[in-house]
Structures are given as structure tokens and as C-alpha cells.
N, C-alpha and C positions, 0 to 999 in steps of 0.2 A: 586487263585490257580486252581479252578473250568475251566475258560477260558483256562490256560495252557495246560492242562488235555484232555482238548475236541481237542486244537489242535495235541495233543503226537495221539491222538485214530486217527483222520484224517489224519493225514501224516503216519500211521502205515498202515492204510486201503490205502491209496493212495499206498502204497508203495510196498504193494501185491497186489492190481489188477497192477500196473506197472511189477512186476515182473511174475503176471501172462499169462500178453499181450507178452510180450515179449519171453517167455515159449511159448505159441501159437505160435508166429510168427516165432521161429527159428525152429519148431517141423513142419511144414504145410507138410511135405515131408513125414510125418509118415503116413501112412494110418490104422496102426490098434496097439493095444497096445501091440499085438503077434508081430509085427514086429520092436515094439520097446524094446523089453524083448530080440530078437535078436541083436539088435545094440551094447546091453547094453552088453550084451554077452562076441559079438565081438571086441568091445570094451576094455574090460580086457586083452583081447588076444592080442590086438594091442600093448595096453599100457606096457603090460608085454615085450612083447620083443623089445619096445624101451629099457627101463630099463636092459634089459641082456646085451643091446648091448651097455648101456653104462658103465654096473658091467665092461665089457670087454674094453673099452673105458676107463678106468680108471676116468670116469667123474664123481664127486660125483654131485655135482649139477644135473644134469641131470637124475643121478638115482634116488634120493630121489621125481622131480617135478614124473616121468614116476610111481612110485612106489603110489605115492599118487592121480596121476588119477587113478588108478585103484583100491585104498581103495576108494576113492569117489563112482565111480559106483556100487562096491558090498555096500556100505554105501545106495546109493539110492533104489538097490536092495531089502535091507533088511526094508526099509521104504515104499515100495510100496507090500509089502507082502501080501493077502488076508489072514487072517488070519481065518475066516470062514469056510475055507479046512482041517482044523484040524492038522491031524500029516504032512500032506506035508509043510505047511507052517514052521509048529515047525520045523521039519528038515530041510528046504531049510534056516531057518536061524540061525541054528547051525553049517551050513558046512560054510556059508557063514561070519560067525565073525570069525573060525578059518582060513577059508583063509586071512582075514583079517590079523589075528594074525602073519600069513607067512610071508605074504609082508612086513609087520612092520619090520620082521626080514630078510627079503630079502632086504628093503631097509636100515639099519643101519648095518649088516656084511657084506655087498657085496653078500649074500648067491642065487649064480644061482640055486643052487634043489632047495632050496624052493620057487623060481620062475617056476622053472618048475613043478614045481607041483601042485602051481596052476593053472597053463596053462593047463596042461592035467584035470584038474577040468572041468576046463570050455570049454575044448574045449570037453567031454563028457556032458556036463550041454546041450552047443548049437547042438550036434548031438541030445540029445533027446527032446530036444525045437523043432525043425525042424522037426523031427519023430512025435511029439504031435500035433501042429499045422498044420500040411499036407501043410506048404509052402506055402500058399493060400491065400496069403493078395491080 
């Protein structure tokens, strides 16, 4: 059982430096992690109004994939939090689950405000991202 055990651990560590390599490799266009707190951003912004446009689109498929890239990204958001910043962190990820909470219900009612509203979050979150980091990557 020992033998079994040492292979589960190696193909577990093989299997995040693989996914680590490949994190690297698709990421090489990022030059700083300010610019990718940007992406991630924009990101939501994107993903959101696929989703509206397919609430309007009467596409359910489509709403729910668009609705869950953009829980993804505030998912990753809230996992890469510096949590050493004290109260900015506590809040950036309390606002950031109940957007979460939104989408949830933006994508199972069809609900467009609560898509916009997270949109106007974020699209304030990336104006003072941009204001913070002086654009300077």
C-alpha cells in the first residue's frame, strides 16, 4: 500500500508543476500582476455582457457558461487576496461573494439588473485599479 501511496503523491506533484508550467506558459504576455488584476477585471465585464446578451437571446445555455466565467474570475479574485492589508482585503472580499451571490441569481432568473450591477461594480473596481496603479506596467 506504501508503493501505491508514493505513486498518488508523484502524479499529484507532477500534476501541479504540469499545471503550473502551463499557467506560466499561457500567462507570458502578463508583465505584472497589476496588469493582470486588470484583465481579471475586465474580464467580468466581458463575460457579463455575453450573458445579458444571451438573457436577451433567450439562450439558456449560453447564459449560465457566460454567468459562470465570471463567478470563476471573482472566485480567483477572492483567492488571490493579500490578506495582510487588513480591512481592504476583508472588504474587497465581501463585496466580491455577494457579487457572486448576484450572478448566481442573474444566471438561474434571467435577472439583467443584477447583471448590471455587477457590471457597474466592476467597471468602478477597474476605474480605481487603473487610478491606483498609475497604468505603468
Amino acid at each position: 500500500m506504501d508503493d501505491l501511496d508514493d505513486e498518488k503523491e508523484k502524479g499529484f506533484k507532477m500534476y501541479g508543476n504540469l499545471a503550473h508550467n502551463i499557467y506560466a506558459q499561457n500567462n507570458v504576455g502578463v508583465e505584472s500582476p497589476a496588469k493582470l488584476i486588470e484583465m481579471l477585471y475586465e474580464g467580468v465585464l466581458k463575460f457579463n455582457a455575453q450573458a445579458k446578451k444571451a438573457i436577451k437571446d433567450k439562450d439558456v445555455e449560453k447564459r449560465v457558461y457566460w454567468t459562470n466565467r465570471s463567478i470563476s474570475i471573482i472566485t480567483e479574485l477572492i483567492s488571490i487576496l493579500d490578506h495582510s492589508h487588513g480591512d481592504v482585503s476583508q472588504y474587497l472580499e465581501g463585496l466580491y461573494n455577494y457579487e457572486i451571490q448576484l450572478l448566481t441569481s442573474a444566471g438561474s432568473q434571467n435577472n439583467m439588473a443584477h447583471l448590471d450591477e455587477v457590471s457597474n461594480v466592476f467597471k468602478g473596481l477597474l476605474e480605481a485599479w487603473r487610478e491606483t496603479t498609475d497604468v505603468a506596467y
